[in-house]
DRENDO-1510 file (C-alpha; in Angstrom, 1 decimal, always signed):
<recs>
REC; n; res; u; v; w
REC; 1; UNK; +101.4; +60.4; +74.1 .
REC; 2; UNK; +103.5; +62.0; +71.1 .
REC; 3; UNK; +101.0; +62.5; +69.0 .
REC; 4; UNK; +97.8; +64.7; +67.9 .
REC; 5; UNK; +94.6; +63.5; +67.2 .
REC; 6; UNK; +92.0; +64.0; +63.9 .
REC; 7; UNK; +89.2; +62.7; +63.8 .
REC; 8; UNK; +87.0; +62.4; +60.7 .
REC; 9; UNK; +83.8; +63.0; +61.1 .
REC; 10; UNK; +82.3; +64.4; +57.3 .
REC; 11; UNK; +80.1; +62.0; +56.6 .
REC; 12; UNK; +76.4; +62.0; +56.7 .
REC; 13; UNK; +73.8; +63.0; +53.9 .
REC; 14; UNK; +76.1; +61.1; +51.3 .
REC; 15; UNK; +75.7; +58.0; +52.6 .
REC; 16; UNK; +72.8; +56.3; +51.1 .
REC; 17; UNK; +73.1; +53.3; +52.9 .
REC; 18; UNK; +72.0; +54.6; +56.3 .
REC; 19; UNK; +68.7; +56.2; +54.4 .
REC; 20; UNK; +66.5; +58.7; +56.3 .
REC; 21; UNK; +69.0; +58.4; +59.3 .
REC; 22; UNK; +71.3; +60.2; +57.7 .
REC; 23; UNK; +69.0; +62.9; +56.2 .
REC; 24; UNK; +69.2; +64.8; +59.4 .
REC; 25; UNK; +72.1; +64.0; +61.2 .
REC; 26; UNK; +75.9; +63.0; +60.4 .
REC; 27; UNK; +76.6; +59.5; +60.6 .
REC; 28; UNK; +79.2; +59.7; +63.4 .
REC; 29; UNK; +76.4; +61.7; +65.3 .
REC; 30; UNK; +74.1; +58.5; +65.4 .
REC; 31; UNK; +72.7; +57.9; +68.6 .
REC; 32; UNK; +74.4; +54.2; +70.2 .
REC; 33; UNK; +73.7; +52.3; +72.8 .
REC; 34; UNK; +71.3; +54.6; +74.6 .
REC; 35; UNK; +73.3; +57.2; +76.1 .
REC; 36; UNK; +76.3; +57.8; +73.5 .
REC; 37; UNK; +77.2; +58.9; +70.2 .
REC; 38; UNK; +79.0; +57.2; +67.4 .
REC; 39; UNK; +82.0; +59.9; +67.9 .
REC; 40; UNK; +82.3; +59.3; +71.8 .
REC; 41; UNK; +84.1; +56.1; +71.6 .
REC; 42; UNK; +86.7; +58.1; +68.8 .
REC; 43; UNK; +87.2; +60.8; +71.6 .
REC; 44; UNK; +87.4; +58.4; +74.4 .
REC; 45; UNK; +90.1; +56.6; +72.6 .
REC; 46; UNK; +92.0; +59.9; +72.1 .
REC; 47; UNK; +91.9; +61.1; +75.4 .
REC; 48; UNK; +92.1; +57.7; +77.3 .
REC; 49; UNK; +95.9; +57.5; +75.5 .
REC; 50; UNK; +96.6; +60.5; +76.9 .
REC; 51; UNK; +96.5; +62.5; +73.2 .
REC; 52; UNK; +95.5; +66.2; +74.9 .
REC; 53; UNK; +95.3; +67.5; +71.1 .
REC; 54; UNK; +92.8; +66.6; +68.6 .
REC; 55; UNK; +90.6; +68.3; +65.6 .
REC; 56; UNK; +87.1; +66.7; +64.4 .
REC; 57; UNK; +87.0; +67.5; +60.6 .
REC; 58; UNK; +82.9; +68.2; +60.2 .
REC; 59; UNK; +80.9; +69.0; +57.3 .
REC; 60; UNK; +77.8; +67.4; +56.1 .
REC; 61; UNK; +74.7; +67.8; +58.3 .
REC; 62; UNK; +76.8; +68.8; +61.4 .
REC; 63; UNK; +74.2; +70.5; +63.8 .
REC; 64; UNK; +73.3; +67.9; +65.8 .
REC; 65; UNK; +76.9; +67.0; +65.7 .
REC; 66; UNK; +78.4; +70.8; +66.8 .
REC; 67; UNK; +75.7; +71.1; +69.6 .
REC; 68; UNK; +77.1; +67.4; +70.8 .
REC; 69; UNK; +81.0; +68.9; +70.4 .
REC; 70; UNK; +79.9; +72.1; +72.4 .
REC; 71; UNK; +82.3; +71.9; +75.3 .
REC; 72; UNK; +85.0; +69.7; +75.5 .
REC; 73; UNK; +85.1; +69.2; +79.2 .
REC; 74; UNK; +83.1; +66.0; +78.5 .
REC; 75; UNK; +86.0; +64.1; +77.5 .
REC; 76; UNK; +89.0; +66.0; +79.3 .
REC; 77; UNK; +89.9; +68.2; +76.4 .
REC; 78; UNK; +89.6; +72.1; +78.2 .
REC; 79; UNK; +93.2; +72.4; +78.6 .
REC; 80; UNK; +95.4; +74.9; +78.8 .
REC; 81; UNK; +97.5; +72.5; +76.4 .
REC; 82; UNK; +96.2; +71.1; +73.3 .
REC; 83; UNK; +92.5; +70.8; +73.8 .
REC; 84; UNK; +89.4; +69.7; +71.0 .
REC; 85; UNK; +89.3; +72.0; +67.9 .
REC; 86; UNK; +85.8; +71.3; +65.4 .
REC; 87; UNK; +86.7; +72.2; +62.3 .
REC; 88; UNK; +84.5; +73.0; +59.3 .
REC; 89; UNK; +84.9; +73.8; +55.6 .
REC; 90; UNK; +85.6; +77.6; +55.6 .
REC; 91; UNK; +84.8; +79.8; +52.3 .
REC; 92; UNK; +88.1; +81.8; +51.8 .
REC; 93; UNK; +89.3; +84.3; +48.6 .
REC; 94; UNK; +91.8; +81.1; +48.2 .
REC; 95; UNK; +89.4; +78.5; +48.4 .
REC; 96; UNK; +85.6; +78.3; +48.1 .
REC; 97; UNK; +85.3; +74.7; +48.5 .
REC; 98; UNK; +83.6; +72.1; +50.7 .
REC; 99; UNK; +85.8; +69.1; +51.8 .
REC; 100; UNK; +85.7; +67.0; +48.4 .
REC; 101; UNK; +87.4; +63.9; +50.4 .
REC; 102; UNK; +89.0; +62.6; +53.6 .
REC; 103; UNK; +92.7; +63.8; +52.3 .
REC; 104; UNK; +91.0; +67.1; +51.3 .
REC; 105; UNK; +89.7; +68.0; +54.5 .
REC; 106; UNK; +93.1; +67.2; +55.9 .
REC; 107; UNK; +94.8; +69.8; +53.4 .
REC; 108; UNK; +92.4; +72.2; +54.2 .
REC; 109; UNK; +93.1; +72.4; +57.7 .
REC; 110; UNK; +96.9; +72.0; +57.3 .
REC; 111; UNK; +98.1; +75.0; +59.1 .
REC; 112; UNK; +96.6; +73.5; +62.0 .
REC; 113; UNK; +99.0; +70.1; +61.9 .
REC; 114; UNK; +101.8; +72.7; +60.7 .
REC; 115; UNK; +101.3; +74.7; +63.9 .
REC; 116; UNK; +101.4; +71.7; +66.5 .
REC; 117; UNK; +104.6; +70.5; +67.9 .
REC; 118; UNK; +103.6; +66.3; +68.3 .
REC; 119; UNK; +105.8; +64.0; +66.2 .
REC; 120; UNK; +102.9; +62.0; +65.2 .
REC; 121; UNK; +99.2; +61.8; +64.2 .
REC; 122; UNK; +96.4; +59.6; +64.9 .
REC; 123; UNK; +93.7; +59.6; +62.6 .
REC; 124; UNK; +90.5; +58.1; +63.1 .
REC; 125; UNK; +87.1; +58.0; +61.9 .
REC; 126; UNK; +84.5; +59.2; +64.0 .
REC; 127; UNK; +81.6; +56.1; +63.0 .
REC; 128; UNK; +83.2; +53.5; +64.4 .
REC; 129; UNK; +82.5; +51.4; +67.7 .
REC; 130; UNK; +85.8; +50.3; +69.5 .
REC; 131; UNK; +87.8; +50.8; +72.9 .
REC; 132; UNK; +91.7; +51.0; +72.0 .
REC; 133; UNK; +94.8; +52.3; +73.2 .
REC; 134; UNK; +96.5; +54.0; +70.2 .
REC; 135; UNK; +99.6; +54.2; +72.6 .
REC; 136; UNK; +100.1; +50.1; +71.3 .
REC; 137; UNK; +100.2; +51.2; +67.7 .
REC; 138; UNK; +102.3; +53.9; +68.0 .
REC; 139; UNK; +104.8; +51.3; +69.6 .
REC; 140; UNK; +104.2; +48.7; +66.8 .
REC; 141; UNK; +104.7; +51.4; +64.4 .
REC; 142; UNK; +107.8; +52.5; +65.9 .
REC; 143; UNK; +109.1; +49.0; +66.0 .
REC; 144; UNK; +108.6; +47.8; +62.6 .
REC; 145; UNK; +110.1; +51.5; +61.1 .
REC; 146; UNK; +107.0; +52.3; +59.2 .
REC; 147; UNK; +105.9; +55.2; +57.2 .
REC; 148; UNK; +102.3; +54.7; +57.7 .
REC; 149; UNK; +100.6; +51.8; +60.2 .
REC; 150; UNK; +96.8; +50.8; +59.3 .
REC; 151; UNK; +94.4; +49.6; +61.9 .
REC; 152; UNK; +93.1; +45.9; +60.3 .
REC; 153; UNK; +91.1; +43.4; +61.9 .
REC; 154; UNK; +89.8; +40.0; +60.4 .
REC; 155; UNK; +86.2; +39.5; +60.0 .
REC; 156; UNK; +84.1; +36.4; +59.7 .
REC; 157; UNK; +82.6; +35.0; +56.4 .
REC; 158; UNK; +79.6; +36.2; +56.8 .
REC; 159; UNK; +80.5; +39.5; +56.9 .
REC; 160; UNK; +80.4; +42.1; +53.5 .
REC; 161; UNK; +84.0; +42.8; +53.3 .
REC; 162; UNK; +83.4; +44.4; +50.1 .
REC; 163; UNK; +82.3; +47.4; +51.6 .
REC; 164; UNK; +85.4; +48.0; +53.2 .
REC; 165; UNK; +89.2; +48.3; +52.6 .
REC; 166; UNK; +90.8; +44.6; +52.0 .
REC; 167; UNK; +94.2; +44.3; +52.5 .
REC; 168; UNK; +97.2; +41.4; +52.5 .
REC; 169; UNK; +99.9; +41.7; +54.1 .
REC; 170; UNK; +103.5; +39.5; +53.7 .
REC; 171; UNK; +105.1; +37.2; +57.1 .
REC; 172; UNK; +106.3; +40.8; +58.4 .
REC; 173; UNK; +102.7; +42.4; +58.6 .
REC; 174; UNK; +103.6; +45.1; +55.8 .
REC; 175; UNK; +100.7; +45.6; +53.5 .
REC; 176; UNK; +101.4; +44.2; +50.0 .
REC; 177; UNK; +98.2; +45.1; +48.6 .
REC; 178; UNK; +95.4; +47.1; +49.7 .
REC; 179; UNK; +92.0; +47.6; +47.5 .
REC; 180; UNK; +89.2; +49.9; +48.4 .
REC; 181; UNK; +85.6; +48.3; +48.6 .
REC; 182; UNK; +87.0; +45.7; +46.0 .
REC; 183; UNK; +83.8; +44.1; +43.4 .
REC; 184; UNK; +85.5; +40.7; +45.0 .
REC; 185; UNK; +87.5; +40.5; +48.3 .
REC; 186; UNK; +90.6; +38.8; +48.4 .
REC; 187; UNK; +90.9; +38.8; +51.9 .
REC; 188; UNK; +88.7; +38.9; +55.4 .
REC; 189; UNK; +91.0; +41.5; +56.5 .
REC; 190; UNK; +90.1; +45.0; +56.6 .
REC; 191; UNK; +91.4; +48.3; +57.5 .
REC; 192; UNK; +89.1; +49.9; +60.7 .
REC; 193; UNK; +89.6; +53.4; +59.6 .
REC; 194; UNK; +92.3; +54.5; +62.2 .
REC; 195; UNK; +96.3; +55.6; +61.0 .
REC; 196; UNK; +99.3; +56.6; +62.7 .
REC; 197; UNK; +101.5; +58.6; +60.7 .
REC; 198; UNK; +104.5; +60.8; +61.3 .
REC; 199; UNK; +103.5; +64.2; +61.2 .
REC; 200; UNK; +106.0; +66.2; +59.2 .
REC; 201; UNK; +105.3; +62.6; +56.6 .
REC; 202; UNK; +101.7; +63.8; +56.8 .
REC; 203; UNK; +101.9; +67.1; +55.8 .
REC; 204; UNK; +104.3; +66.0; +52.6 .
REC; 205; UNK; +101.9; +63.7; +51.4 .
REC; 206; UNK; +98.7; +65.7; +51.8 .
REC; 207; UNK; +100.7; +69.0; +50.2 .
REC; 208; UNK; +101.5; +66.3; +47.2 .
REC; 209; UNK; +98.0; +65.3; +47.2 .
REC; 210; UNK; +96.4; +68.6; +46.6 .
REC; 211; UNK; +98.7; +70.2; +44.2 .
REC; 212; UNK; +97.4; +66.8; +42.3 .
REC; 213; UNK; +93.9; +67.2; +42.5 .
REC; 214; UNK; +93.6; +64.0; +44.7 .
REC; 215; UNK; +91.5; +64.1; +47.5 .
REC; 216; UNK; +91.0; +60.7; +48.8 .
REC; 217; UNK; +93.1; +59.2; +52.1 .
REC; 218; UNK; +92.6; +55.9; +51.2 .
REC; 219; UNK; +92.9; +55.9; +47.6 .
REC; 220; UNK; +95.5; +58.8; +46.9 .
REC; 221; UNK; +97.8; +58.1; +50.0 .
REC; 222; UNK; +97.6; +54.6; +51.2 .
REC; 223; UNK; +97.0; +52.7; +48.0 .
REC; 224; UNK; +99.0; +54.6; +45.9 .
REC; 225; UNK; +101.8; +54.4; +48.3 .
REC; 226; UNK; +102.2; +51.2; +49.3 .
REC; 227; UNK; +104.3; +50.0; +47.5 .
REC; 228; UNK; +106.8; +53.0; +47.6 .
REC; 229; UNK; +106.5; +53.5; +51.8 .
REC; 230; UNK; +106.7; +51.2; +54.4 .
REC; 231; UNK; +102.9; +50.4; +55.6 .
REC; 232; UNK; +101.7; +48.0; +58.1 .
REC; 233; UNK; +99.0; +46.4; +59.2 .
REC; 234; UNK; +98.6; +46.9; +63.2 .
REC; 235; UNK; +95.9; +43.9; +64.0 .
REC; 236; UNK; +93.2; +43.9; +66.3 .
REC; 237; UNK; +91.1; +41.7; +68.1 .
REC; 238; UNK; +88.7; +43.4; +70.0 .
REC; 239; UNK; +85.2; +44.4; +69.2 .
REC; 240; UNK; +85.6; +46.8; +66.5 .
REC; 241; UNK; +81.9; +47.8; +64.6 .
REC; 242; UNK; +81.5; +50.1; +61.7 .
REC; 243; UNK; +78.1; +52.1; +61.7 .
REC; 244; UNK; +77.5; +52.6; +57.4 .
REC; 245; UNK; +74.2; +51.3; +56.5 .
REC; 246; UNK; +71.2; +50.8; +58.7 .
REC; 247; UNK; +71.8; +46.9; +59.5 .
REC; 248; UNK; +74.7; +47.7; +61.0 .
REC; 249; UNK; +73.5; +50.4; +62.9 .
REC; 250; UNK; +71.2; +48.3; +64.6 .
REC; 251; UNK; +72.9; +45.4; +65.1 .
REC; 252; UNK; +75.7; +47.8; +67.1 .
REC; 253; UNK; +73.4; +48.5; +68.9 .
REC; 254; UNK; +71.7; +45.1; +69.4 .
REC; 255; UNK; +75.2; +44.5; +70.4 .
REC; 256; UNK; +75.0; +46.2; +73.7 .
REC; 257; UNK; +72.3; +43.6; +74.6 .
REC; 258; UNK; +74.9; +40.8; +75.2 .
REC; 259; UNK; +76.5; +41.1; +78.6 .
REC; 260; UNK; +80.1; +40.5; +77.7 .
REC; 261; UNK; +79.9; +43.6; +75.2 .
REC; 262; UNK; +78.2; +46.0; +77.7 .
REC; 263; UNK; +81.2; +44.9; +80.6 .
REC; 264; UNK; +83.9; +45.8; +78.1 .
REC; 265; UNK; +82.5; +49.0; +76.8 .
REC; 266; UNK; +81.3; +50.0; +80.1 .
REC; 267; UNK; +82.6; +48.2; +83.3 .
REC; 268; UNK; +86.0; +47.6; +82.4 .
REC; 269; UNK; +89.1; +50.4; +82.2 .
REC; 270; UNK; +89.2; +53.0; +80.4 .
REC; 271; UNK; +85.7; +54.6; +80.7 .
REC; 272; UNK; +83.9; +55.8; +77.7 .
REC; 273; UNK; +82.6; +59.3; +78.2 .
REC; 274; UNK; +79.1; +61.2; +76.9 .
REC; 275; UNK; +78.2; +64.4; +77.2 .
REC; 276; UNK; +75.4; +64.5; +80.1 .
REC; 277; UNK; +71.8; +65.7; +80.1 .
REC; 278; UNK; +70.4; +66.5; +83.6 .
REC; 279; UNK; +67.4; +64.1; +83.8 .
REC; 280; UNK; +66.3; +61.8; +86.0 .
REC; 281; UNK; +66.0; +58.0; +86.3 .
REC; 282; UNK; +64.2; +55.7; +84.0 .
REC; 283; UNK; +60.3; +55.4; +85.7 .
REC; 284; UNK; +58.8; +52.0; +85.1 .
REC; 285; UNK; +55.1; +52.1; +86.4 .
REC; 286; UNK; +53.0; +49.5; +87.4 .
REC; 287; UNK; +52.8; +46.5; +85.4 .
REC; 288; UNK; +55.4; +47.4; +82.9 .
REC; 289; UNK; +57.4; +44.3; +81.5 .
REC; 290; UNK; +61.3; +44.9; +80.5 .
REC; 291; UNK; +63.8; +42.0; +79.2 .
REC; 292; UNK; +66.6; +42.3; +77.8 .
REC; 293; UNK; +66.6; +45.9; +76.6 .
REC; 294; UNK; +68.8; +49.0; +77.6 .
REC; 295; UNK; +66.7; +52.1; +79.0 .
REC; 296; UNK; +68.2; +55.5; +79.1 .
REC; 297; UNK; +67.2; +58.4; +81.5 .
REC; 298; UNK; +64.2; +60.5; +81.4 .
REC; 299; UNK; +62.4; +57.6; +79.7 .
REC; 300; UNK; +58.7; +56.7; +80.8 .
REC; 301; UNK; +58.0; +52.8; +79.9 .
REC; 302; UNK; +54.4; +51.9; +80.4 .
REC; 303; UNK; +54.3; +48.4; +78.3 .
REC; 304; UNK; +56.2; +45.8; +77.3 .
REC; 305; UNK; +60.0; +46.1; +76.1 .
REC; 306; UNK; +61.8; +43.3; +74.8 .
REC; 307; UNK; +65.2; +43.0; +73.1 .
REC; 308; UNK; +65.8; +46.7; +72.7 .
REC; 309; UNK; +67.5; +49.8; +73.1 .
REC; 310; UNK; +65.2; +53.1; +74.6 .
REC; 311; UNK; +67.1; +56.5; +74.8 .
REC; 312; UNK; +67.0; +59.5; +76.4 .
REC; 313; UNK; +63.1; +61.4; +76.7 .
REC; 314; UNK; +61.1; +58.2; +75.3 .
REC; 315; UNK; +57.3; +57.8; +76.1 .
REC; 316; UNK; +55.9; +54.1; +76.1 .
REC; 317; UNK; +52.4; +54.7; +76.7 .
REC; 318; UNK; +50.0; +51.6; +78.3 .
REC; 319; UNK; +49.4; +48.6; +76.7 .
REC; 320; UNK; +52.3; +49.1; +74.2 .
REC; 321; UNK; +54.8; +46.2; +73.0 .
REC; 322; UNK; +58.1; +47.0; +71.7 .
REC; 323; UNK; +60.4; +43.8; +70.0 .
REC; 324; UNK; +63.3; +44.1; +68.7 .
REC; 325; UNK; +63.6; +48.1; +68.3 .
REC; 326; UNK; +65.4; +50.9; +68.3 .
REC; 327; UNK; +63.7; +53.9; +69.4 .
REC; 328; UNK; +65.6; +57.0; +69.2 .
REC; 329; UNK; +65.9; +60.1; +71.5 .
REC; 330; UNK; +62.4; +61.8; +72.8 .
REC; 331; UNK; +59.8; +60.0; +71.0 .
REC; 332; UNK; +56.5; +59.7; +72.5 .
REC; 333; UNK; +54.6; +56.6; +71.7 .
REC; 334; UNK; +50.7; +56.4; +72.4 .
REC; 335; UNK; +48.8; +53.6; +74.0 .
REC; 336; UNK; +48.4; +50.5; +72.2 .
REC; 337; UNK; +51.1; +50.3; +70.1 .
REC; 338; UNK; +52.7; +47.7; +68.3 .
REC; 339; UNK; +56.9; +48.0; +67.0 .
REC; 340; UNK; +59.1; +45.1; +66.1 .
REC; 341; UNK; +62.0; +45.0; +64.1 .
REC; 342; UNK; +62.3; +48.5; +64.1 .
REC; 343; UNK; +64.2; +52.2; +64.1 .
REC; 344; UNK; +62.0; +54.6; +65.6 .
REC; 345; UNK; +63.5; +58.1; +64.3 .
REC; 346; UNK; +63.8; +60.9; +67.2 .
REC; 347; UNK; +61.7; +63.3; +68.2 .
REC; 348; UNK; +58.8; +61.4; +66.5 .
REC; 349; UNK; +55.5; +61.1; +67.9 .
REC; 350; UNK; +53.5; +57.4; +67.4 .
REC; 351; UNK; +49.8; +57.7; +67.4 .
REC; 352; UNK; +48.2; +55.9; +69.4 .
REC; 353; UNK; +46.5; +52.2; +68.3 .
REC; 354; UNK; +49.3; +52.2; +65.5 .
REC; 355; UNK; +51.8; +49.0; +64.2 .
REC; 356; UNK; +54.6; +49.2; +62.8 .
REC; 357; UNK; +56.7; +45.8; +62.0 .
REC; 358; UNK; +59.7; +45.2; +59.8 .
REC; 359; UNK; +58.6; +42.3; +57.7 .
REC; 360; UNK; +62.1; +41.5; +55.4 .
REC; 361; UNK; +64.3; +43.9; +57.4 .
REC; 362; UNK; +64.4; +46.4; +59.7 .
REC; 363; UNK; +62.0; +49.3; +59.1 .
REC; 364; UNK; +62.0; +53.1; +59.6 .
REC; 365; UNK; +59.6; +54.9; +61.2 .
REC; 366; UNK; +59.7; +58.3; +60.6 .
REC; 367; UNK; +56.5; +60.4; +62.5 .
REC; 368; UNK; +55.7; +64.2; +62.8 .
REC; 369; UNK; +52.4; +64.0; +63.8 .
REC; 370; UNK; +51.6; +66.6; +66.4 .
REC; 371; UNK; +51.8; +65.2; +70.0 .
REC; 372; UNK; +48.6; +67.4; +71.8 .
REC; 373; UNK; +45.4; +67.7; +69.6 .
REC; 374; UNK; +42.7; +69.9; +70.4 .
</recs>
């Protein structure tokens, strides 16, 4: 594909709405679907349309996140051309700051987008849940002589829009108005986070940008734009989820519960990729009861599972019943238990005898207690 790949991937401690799950972690780190991470299905997309170049702009609690970017063989990146480049806020004499917004973290890697030799970029954000072919927009967006072509997708009623970008667009699909988590939406279509843009078109906005003081993609670029440059709206129809607050974290991954969802994600072409832990199966002993729930390897289940999603290193000790959950990477629950309607944070440890139910929403457990006791 002629293009390069960035993917945005910043967020995390900032964002309130996902509470203590993004105390520790950054949002496009989150754990989905028992096996993955938010930013795998970002990276799949790149290197599924064949884009062998691609930067992940990091910043706010990015451990997790770095260890999980490690090597890039997971996702066919180790080339000898192009490859995957992380990218953090670097203190300089010039510049002492951390990325203050999407557009800034762009300008701050600039040399890096000055250096490459594609005619186009692809930018995408790194906490969304999707399977696409960027090579289809990059035709739209060649066919309608655009400037700048925005993902969209139209969402049902009862969906927040608010909390997204809302655009309209005219009989021609160019976007005639475009307002960022608006008090009042004045459409069900949003914008999914994901841009093709010229390159050399890039770099002259973003430059613009910064000598301004604007730091902001959306705001300073696309809105303030539109009405100057030529920007479409590329539709989709596919699944397409947004993780940003903690209700739609677990119903993503709820998601992954219906059949249909699962086959397209996972038993259809393109694959998406992960990187791999060496552990074995998933052990069910005796008398364990499972419906309708995804387990990952290296878990032990002991009890009853129903309607939920168990990662990688869970415990379920005897006698336990689980409804409804989430429980997160190597957590060991003790015998007795009771969870529904709940995000069990990792590495936790659940004492044994204990309950934990989300009454008027889902609830999140957060345990350190110390596993062996004298």
């Amino acid at each position: 594909m002629r293009a390069m790949g960035i993917i945005l991937a910043g967020g995390g401690m900032k964002n309130s709405r996902m509470g203590e799950l993004a105390s520790r972690r950054a949002v496009a780190a989150m754990p989905v679907a028992g096996s993955y991470r938010s930013i795998d299905f970002a990276l799949s997309n790149m290197t599924n349309s064949h884009i062998q170049k691609v930067a992940v702009l990091t910043q706010d609690n990015a451990r997790s996140l770095n260890e999980h970017l490690s090597s890039s063989k997971w996702w066919d990146f180790g080339r000898k051309q192009g490859g995957m480049y992380v990218f953090t806020p670097t203190r300089t004499l010039d510049n002492s700051d951390w990325y203050r917004g999407t557009a800034d973290s762009i300008a701050q890697n600039l040399d890096f987008i000055k250096d490459s030799h594609e005619p186009y970029v692809v930018i995408a954000s790194g906490d969304c849940v999707y399977k696409m072919d960027y090579n289809k927009i990059l035709e739209y967006h060649i066919e309608k002589k655009a400037d700048i072509t925005v993902v969209c997708k139209e969402v049902g009623n009862n969906v927040n829009v608010e909390r997204f970008g809302c655009v309209k667009t005219d009989m021609d699909g160019r976007i005639t108005e475009f307002e960022e988590k608006p008090v009042k939406a004045m459409s069900n279509t949003i914008s999914c986070g994901i841009y093709i843009i010229r390159r050399r078109q890039l770099v002259e906005m973003i430059e613009k940008a910064s000598q301004e003081n604007r730091y902001d993609f959306v705001n300073d670029i696309l809105i303030r734009y539109k009405d100057i440059k030529r920007i479409y709206a590329y539709k989709m129809t596919d699944y397409w989820k947004n993780i940003s607050t903690i209700e739609d974290y677990y119903q993503t991954n709820m998601d992954f519960l219906n059949p249909e969802i699962r086959n397209f994600f996972f038993k259809t072409y393109p694959d998406i990729y992960s990187k791999v832990d060496d552990l074995p199966p998933a052990k069910y002993n005796v008398g364990v009861s499972v419906k309708n729930s995804l387990v990952a390897s290296g878990s032990i289940i002991n009890g009853t599972v129903e309607n939920s999603v168990i990662f990688k290193k869970v415990f379920v000790g005897n006698n336990c019943t689980i409804k409804n959950s989430i429980i997160l990477n190597d957590v060991y629950i003790g015998d007795n238990t009771y969870i529904e309607n709940c995000i069990v944070e990792a590495r936790g440890t659940i004492r044994a005898n204990s309950s934990h139910k989300g009454e008027d929403g889902i609830k999140i457990v957060v345990e350190k207690n110390e596993r062996y006791v004298i």
